[in-house]
C-alpha positions as CSV (number, residue, x, y, z in Angstrom):
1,X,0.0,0.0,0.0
2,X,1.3,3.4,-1.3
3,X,2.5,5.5,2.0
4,X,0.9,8.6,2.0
5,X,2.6,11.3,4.8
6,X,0.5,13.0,6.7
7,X,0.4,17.0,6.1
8,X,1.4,18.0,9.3
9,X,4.1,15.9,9.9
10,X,5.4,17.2,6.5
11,X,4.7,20.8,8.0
12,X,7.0,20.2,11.0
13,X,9.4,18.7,8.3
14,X,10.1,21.7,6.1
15,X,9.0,24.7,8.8
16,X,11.8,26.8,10.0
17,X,10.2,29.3,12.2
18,X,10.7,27.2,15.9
19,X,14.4,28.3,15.2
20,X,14.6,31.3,12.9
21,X,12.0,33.2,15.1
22,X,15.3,34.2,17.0
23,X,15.3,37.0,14.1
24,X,12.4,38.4,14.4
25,X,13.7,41.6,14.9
26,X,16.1,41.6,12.3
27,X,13.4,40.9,9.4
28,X,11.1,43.3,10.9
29,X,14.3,45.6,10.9
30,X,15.2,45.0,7.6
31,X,11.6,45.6,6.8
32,X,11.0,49.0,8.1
33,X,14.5,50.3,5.9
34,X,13.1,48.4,3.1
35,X,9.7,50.0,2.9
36,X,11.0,53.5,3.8
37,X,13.2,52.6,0.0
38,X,9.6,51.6,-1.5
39,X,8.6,54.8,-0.4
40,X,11.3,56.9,-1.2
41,X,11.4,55.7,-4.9
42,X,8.2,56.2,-5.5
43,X,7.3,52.5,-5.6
44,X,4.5,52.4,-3.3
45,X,2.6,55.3,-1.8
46,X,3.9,57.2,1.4
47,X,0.8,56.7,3.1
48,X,0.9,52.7,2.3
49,X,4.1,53.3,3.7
50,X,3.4,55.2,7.2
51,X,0.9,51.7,7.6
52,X,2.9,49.4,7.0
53,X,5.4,50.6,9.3
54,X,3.5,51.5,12.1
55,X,1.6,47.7,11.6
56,X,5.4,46.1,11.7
57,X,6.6,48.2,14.9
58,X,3.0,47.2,16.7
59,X,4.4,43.5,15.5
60,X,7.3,44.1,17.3
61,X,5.8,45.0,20.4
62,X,3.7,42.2,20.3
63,X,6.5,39.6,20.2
64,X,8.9,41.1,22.3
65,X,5.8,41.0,25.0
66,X,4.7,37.0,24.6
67,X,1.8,38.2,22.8
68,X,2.9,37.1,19.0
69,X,1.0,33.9,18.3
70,X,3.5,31.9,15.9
71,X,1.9,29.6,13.5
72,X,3.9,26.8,12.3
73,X,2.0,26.9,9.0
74,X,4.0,29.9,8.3
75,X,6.9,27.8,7.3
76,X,9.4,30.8,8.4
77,X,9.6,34.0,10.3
78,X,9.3,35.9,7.3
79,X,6.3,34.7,6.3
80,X,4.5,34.6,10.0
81,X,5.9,38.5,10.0
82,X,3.9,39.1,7.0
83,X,1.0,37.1,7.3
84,X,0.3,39.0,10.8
85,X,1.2,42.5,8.9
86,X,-1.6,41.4,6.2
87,X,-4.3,40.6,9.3
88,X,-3.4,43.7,10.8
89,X,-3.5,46.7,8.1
90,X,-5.4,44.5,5.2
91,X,-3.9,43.9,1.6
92,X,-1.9,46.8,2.0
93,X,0.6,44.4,4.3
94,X,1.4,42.4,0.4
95,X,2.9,45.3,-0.9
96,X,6.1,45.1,1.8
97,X,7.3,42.2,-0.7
98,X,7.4,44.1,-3.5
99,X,10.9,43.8,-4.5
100,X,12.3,41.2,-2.6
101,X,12.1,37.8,-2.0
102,X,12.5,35.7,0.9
103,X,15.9,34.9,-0.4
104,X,17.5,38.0,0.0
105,X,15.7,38.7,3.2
106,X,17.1,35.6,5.0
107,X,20.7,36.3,4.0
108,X,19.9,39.9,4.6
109,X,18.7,39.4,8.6
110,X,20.9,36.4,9.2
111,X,24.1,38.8,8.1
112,X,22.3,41.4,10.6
113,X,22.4,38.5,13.3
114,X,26.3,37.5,12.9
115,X,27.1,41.5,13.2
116,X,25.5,41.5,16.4
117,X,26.8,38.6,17.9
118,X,30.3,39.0,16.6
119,X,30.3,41.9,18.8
120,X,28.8,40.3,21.4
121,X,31.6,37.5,21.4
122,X,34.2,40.0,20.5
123,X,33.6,42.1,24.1
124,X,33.3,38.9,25.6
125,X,36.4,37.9,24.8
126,X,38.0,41.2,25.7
127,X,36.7,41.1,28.9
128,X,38.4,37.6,29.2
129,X,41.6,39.7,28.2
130,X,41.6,42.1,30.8
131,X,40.6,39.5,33.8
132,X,43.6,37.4,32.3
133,X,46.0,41.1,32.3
134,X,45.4,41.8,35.7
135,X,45.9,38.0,36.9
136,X,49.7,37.9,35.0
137,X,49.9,41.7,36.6
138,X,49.6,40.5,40.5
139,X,51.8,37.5,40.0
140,X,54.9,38.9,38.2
141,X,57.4,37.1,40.8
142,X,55.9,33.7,40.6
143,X,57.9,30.6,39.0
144,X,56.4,27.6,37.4
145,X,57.8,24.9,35.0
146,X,57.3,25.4,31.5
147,X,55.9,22.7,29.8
148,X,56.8,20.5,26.1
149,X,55.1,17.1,25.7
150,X,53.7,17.6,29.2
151,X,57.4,17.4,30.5
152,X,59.2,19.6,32.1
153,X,61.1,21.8,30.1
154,X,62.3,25.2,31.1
155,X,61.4,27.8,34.5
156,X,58.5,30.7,33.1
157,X,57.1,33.1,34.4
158,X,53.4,31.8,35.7
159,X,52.6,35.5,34.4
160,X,54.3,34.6,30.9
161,X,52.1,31.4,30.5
162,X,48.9,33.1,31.3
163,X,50.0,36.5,28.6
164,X,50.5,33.3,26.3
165,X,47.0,33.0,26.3
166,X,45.9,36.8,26.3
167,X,47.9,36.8,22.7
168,X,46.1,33.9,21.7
169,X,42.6,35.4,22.3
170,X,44.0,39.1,20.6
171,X,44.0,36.6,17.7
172,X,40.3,35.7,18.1
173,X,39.4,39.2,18.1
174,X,40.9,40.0,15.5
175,X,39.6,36.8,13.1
176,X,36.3,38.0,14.3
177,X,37.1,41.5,13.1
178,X,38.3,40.2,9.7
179,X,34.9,38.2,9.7
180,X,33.2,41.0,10.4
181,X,34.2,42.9,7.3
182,X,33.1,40.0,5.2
183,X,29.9,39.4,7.1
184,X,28.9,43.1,6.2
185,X,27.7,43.2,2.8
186,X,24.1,43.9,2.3
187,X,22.2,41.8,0.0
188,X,18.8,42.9,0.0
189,X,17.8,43.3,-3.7
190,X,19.0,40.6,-4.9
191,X,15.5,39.4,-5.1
192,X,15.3,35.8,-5.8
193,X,18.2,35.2,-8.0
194,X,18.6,37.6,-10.3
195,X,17.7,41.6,-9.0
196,X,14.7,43.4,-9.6
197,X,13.3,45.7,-12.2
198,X,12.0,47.9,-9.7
199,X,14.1,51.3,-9.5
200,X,15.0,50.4,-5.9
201,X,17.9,52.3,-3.8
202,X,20.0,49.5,-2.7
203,X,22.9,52.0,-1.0
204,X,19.9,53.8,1.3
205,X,18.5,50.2,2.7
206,X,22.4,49.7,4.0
207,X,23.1,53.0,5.4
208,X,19.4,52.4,6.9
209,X,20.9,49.3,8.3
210,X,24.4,50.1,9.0
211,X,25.8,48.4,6.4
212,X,29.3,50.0,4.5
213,X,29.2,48.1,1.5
214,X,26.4,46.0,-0.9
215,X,27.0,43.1,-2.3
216,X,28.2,43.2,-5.9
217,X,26.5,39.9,-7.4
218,X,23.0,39.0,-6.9
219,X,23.3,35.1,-7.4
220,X,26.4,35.3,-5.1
221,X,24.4,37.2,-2.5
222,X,21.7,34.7,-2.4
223,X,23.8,31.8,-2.1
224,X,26.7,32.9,-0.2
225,X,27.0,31.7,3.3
226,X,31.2,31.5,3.2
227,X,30.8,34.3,6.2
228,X,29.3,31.9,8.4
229,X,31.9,28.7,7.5
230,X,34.6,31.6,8.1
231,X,32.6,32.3,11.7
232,X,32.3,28.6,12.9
233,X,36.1,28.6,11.8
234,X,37.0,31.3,13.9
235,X,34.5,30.3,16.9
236,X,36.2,26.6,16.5
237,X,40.1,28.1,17.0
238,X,38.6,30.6,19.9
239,X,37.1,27.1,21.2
240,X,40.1,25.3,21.0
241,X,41.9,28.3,23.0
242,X,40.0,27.9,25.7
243,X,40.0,24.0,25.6
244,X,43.7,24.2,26.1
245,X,43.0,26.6,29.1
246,X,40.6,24.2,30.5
247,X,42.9,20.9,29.8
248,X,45.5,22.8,31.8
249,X,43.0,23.9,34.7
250,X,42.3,20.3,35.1
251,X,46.0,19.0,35.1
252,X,46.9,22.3,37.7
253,X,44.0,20.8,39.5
254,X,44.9,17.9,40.2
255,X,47.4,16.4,43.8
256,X,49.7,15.2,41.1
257,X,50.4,18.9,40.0
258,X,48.9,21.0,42.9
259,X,49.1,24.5,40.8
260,X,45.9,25.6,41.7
261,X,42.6,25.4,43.7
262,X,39.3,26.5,41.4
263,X,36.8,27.9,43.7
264,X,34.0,25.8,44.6
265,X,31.6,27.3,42.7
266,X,33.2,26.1,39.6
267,X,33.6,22.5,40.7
268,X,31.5,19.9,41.8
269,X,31.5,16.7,44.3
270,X,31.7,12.9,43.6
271,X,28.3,11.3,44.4
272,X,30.7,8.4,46.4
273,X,33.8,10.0,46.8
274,X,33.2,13.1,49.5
275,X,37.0,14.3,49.5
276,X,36.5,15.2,45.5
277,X,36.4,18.3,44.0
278,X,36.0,17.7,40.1
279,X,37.0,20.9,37.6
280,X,33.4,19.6,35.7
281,X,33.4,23.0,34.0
282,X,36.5,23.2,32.7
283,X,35.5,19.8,31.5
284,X,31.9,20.6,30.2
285,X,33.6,23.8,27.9
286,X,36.3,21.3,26.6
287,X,33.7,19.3,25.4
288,X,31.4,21.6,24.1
289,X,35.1,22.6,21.9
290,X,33.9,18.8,20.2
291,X,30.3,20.4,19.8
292,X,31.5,23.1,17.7
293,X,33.8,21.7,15.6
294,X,30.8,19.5,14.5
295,X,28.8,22.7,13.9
296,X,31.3,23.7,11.5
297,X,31.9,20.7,9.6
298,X,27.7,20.0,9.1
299,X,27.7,23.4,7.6
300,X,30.7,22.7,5.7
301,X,28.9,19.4,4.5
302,X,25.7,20.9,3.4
303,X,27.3,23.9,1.3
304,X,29.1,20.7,-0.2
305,X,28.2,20.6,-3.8
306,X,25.3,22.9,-3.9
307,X,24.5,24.7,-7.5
308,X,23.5,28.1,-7.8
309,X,21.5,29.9,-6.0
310,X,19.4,29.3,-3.2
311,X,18.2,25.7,-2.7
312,X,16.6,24.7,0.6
313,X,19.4,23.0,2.1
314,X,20.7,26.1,3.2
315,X,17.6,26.1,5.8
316,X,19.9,23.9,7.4
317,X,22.7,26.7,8.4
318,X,20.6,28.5,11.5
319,X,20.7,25.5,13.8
320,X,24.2,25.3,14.3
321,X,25.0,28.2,14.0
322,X,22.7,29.3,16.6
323,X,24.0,26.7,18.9
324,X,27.7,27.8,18.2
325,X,26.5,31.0,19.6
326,X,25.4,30.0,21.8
327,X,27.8,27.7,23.3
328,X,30.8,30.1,22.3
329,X,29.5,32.7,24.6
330,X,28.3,30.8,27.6
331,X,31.7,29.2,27.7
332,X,33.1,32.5,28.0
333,X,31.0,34.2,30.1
334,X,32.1,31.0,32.7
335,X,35.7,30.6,32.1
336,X,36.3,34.5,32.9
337,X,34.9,34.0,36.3
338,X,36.3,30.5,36.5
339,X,39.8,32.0,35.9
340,X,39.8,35.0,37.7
341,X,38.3,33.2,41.0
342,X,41.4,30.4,41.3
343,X,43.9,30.4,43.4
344,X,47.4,29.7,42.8
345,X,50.3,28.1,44.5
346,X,53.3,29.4,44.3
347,X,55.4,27.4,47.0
348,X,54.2,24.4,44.5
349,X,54.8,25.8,41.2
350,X,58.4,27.1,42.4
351,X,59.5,23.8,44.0
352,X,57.8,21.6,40.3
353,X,60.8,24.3,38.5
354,X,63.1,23.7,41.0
355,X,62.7,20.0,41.5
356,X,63.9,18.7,37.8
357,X,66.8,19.5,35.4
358,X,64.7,22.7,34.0
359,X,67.9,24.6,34.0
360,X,70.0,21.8,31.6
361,X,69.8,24.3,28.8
362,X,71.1,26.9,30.8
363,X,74.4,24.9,31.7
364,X,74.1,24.0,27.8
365,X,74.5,27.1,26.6
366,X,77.0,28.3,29.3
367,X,79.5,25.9,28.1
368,X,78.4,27.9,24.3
369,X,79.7,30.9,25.7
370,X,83.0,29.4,27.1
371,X,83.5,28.4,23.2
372,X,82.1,24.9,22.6
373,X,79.6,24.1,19.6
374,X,76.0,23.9,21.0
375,X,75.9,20.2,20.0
376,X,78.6,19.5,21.6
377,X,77.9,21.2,24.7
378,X,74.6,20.1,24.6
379,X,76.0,16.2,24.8
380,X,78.1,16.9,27.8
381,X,75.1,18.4,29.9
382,X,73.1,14.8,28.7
383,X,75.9,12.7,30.3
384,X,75.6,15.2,33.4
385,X,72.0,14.2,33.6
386,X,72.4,11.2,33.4
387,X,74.9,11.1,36.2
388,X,72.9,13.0,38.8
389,X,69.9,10.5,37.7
390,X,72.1,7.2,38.3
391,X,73.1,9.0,42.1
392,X,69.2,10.1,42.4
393,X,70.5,14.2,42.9
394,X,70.1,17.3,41.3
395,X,72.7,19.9,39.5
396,X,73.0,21.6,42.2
397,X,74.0,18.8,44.1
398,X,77.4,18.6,42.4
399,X,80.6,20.1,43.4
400,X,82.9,22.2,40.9
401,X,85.4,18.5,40.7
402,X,81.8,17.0,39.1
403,X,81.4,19.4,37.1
404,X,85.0,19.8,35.6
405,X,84.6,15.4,34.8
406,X,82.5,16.3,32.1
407,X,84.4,19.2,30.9
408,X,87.6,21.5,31.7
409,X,85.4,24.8,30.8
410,X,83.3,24.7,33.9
411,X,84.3,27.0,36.7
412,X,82.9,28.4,39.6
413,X,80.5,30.7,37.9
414,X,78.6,27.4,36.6
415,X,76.6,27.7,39.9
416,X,75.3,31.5,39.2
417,X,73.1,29.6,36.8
418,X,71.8,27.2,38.4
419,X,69.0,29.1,40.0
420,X,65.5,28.9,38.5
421,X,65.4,32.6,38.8
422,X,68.6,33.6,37.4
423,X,67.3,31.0,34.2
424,X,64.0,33.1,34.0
425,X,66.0,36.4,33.9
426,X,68.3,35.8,31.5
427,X,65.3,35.1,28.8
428,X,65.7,38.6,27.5
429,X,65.0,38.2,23.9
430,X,62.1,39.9,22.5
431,X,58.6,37.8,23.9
432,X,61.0,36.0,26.5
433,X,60.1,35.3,30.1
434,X,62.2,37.6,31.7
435,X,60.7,40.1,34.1
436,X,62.2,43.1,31.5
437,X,60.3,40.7,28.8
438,X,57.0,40.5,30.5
439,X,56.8,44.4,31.3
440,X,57.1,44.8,27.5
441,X,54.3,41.9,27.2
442,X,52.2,44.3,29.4
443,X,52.7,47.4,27.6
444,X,51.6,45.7,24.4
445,X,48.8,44.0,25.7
446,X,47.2,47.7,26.7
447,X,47.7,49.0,23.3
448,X,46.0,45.6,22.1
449,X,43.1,46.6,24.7
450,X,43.0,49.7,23.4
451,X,42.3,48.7,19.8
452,X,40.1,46.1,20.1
453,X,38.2,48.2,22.2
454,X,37.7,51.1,19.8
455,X,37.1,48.4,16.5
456,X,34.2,46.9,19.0
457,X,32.8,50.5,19.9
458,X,33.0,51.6,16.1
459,X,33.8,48.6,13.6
460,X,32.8,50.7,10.8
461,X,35.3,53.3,11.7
């Protein structure tokens, strides 16, 4: 027997409104500049106009107070939008499609959307900055192990591992800035496909909007959605930023390393275990870094192969993107906090630099400057490790006769290095660790402040 689906279910299928309702207020936006162009170029009466306008504002109001009844037989928010202008003011609400389709009004308010919230995540991040400033600020003299493969490596500054990440999120910003630019291209009038043989004013509808530019092809316009791939990309690396954060919260966390102590309200107990205290946020935005990445690769999946111009697949690109948002700036507006509560442990971090051979390269390149080839010097410093590991002791352990077994160009001085402190202060290249180093860190990191604050207050400047 021939399957026959029922209506509704079909309705539920293909409707978009339980999700692109969201913009309500950019299409009624876009709207009220394109209908002032109507009128402006003569194409409908003033007076049509004035009504029209006045019926979407009441709209509006209406849904921003929970009075809006949505209908899922309007497929879309455009379409509930007008179908409640038409009950309102009459026929006259059919004449705010003139000259536009619902193809250039989706890529017209979802562009409106990502403007928005690109600012939105843009201050958020900022404000992560400045919490993350003003930590590496009140711990200036504090020592900790730097870290490759998750081995010891070298003594840091605690302050030059947090500015590491202060850079990295100056690099969000300013991918989101680049973005931005792309992102603000207005496409209404484009129509459907092709452009319309109305006279309209497409240069007044994006000054109306804020817009600086419109875009130059109207297939292109209709179809493009590389701005919100580009996004996802950029949310995914900002993501992945604050993974790493969290992956290191966790290990800091934890007896083994004993860095830090989150504050309770950013941890929770073990339902057996009652001496536990579990970093589950750190955790929960680590894996929500998984949840985004998968955001960007649906999107990248559906815009897979698709011909020119619109086809309905590219319903499909609110949803996660929506989500990304969403996830993108909850995790922020946590980890701040999160971050700026904990407390650290200097006696701990000081002793985890002290404790291993994180001063080897130092020694290497000692001998460097008494004249041997770094290869070489850096072999003799190996067997000296190996020596204190075989006697279960430390290079400071050794005497001056030790030292001078491995090589006749050790003297006395050879112990002026040996200090975890002396090894952070002698990193005095430009971006080392060295206390000269991180005051220079600091004085760029204003400036950076300082210019992301003024592209967020006027990114049209």
């Amino acid at each position: 027997m021939e399957h026959r689906g029922n209506p509704t279910d079909l309705r539920e299928f293909i409707t978009s409104l339980p999700f692109d309702r969201r913009l309500y207020k950019y299409d009624i936006r876009g709207s009220l500049a394109h209908v002032a162009m109507l009128a402006k170029c003569g194409i409908i009466p003033k007076e049509d106009a004035g009504k029209i306008t006045r019926g979407l504002k009441e709209i509006e109001q209406e849904i921003e107070a929970g009075k809006f009844s949505f209908d899922i037989l309007d497929e879309d928010i455009h379409m509930g939008i007008e179908r409640a202008l038409i009950e309102k003011i009459g026929f006259l609400g059919g004449k705010l499609h003139t000259a536009r389709s619902r193809n250039d009004q989706i890529a017209l308010d979802i562009r409106m959307y990502l403007k928005e919230e690109l600012l939105k995540i843009g201050n958020l991040i900022l404000t992560l900055q400045k919490a993350l400033l003003n930590l590496a600020k009140e711990n200036t003299e504090v020592i900790m192990p730097g870290y490759t493969h998750l081995q010891r490596a070298q003594p840091v500054l605690f302050s030059h591992h947090i500015m590491a990440y202060f850079f990295m999120f100056g690099r969000d910003i300013d991918r989101l800035k680049s973005c931005y630019e792309r992102t603000d291209a207005m496409p209404l009038g484009s129509a459907a496909l092709a452009g319309t043989s109305f006279p309209i004013d497409r240069e007044f509808v994006a000054k109306e909007l804020g817009f600086s530019k419109i875009t130059e092809n109207s297939m292109d316009a209709v179809s493009d959605r590389d701005f919100l791939v580009e996004f996802l990309s950029s949310l995914s690396l900002l993501m992945i930023h604050l993974s790493s954060f969290c992956e290191e919260l966790v290990l800091w966390s934890t007896s083994e390393f004993g860095f830090i102590q989150l504050d309770e309200a950013f941890t929770t107990g073990s339902s057996i275990m009652p001496q536990k205290r579990n970093p589950d946020v750190a955790e929960l935005i680590r894996g929500k870094t998984g949840r985004t990445f998968g955001h960007l690769m649906g999107l990248l999946t559906t815009l897979k192969a698709l011909p020119l111009t619109y086809n309905r697949d590219l319903q499909e690109d609110k949803e996660p993107l929506f989500d990304a948002v969403d996830t993108a700036k909850r995790s922020l507006e946590i980890f701040t906090p999160m971050v700026a509560s904990m407390r650290i442990n200097p006696e701990r971090m000081g002793r985890a630099a002290e404790e291993s051979f994180t001063v080897a390269t130092d020694v290497a390149d000692y001998l460097v400057r008494k004249g041997l080839p770094f290869r070489e010097a850096h072999g003799v410093v190996g067997k000296i490790i190996a020596y204190c590991l075989d006697r279960n002791c430390v290079l400071s352990d050794l005497n001056l006769e030790d030292y001078r077994s491995f090589s006749p160009l050790f003297d006395q001085d050879v112990f002026e290095i040996l200090e975890v402190k002396h090894s952070v202060d002698s990193k005095t290249s430009v971006g080392g660790t060295s206390v000269k180093g991180l005051k220079d860190q600091f004085i760029r990191a204003e400036n950076l402040l300082e210019s992301e604050k003024m592209w967020l207050s006027h990114p049209l400047a």
